[in-house]
N, C-alpha and C positions, 0 to 999 in steps of 0.2 A: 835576176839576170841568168843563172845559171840553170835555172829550170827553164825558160826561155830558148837558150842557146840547148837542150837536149832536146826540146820539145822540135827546134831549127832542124837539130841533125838527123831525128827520126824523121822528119819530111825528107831529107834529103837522100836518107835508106831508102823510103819508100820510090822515090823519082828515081832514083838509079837500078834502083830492082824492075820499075817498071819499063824504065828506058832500053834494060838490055834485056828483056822478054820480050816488048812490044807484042802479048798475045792480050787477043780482044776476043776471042771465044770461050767459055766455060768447058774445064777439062772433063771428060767423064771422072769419076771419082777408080783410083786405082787399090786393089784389097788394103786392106788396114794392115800398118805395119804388126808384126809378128816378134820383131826384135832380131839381130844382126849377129847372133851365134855361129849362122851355116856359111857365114863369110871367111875368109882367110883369117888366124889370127894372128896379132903381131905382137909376139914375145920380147920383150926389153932383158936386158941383160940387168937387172935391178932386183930388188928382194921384196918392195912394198910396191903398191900404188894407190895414190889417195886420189878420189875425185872430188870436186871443184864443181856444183849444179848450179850454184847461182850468181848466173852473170852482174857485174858491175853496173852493168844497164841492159835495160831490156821492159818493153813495150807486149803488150799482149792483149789484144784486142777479141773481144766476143762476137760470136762465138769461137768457140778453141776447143773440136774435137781431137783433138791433139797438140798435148802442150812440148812446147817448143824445144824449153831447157832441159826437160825430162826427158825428152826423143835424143838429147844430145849425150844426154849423158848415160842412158843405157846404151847410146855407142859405144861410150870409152868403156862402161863393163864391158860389154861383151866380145870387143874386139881387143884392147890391149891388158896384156896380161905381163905381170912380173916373173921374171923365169931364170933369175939369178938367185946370188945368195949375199950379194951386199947392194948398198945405193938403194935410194929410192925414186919415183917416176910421180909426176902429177898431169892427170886430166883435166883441163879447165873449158867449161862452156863460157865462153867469152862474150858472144851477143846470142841472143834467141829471140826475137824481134818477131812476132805475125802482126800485121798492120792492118788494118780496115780502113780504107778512104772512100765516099761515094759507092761507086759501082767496082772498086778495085782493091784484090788481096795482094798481098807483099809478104813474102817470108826472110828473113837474115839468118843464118845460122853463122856463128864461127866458133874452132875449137881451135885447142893450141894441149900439146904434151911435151912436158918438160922433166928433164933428168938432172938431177939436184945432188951437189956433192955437199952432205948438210945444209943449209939455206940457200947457197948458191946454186943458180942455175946455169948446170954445161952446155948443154946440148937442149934444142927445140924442134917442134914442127907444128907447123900452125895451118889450119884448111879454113875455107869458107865456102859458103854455097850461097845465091840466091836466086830467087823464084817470085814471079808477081804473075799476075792475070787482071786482066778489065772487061766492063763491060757484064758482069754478071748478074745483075740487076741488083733491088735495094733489098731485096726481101733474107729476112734469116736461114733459110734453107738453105738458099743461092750461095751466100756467105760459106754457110758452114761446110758445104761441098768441099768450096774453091779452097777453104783452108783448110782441107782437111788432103783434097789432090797435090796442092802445094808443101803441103809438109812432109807428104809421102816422096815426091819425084827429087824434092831439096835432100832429106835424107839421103837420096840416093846419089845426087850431086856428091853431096858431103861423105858420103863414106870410101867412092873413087878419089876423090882428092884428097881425101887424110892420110887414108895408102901410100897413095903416089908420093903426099912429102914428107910420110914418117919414114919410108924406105929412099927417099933421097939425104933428107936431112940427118938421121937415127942410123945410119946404115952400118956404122962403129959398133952400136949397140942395140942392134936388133940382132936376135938368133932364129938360124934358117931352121927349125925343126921342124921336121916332119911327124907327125905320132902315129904308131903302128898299130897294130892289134898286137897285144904278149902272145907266145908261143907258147904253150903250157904242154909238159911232156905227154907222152902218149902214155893212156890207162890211168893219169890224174883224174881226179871228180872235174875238172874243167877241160880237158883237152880231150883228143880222136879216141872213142873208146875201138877196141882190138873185139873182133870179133869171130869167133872159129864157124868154118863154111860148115854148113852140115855134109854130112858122109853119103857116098852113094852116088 
C-alpha cells in the first residue's frame, strides 16, 4: 500500500509539473551546468554546515544527464556558506524527482536550509522549482535533451527562489558581507611595486 500511495503521488508531481508548464515543444538544450560559485553567496551566521543529498523520496528516470539530487546539492556547496563562529546550519535536498511519462519529462526539485540550536531547528527556508515538457517524442535522445534542458532552467528556477527565501526567512542570520581584494603595502612582494622614473 504504501509503495502504491508514492507511486499515486509521483503521478501527481508529474500532472502538476506538467499542468503548470503546459509546454508541448522540445527546448533546445541550454550549456551544461558549470556549478553556482559566480552566484551571490549567502553567509549564515553559523560555524558548520552539513549537507543532506539524499532525498527521502525521489524518482529518477533514464535517461539522467544530469542527476537531480547532485545538481541540488552542489547548490547548497556553493552557494551557502558558514561564516560565524558558533551554531550550526543544514542543507537538505528534499525531493529530486526527473520523471519520464510517454512523450513527457517532469522535473521536482525542492531544498530546504535549516539553523539548529543543537538538534533543534530555529529558523528555516525552503525553495522548490518545477519544470515539465511534452510531446518530445519516444526516442532516448529526445528524452535525454528534454531532461537534460529541464534540469538546467529548474536549477535556475531553484536558485532565484532559495535566494528570495533564504533572505526573507534567514534574514536575522544571514551576513551582508561583501569580500574585497587585501590591500597589501606599497614595495611588499604583493602590493604596487615603487618605481624611480629615469633621469633626463
Amino acid at each position: 500500500m504504501d509503495r502504491r500511495r508514492a507511486l499515486g503521488a509521483l503521478g501527481l508531481s508529474l500532472a502538476a509539473a506538467l499542468a503548470g508548464c503546459g509546454g508541448s515543444e522540445p527546448l533546445p538544450a541550454p550549456p551544461r551546468l558549470q556549478g553556482y560559485a559566480y552566484l551571490t553567496p549567502l553567509r549564515l551566521n553559523v560555524a558548520d554546515l552539513e549537507v543532506i543529498d539524499t532525498p527521502q523520496q525521489g524518482r529518477v528516470d533514464p535517461p539522467a544527464p544530469i542527476l537531480p539530487a547532485a545538481e541540488v546539492a552542489r547548490m547548497g556547496r556553493d552557494r551557502v556558506f558558514p561564516s560565524g563562529t558558533t551554531g550550526r546550519a543544514r542543507f537538505v535536498v528534499e525531493a529530486a524527482d526527473l520523471i519520464h511519462a510517454g512523450d513527457s519529462v517532469a522535473v521536482v526539485l525542492r531544498a530546504r536550509v535549516e539553523v539548529l540550536n543543537d538538534d533543534r531547528r530555529v529558523a528555516f527556508a525552503e525553495a522548490e522549482a518545477r519544470r515539465a515538457v511534452s510531446g518530445i517524442g519516444s526516442g532516448t535522445a529526445a528524452h535525454a535533451r528534454a531532461a537534460e534542458t529541464l534540469m538546467v532552467r529548474a536549477m535556475e528556477d531553484l536558485n532565484v527562489e532559495f535566494e528570495l527565501q533564504v533572505r526573507r526567512n534567514l534574514r536575522d542570520w544571514l551576513l551582508e558581507t561583501t569580500p574585497t581584494a587585501p590591500v597589501a603595502p606599497i614595495d611588499s612582494p604583493e602590493g604596487i611595486q615603487r618605481q624611480d622614473l629615469p633621469q633626463g
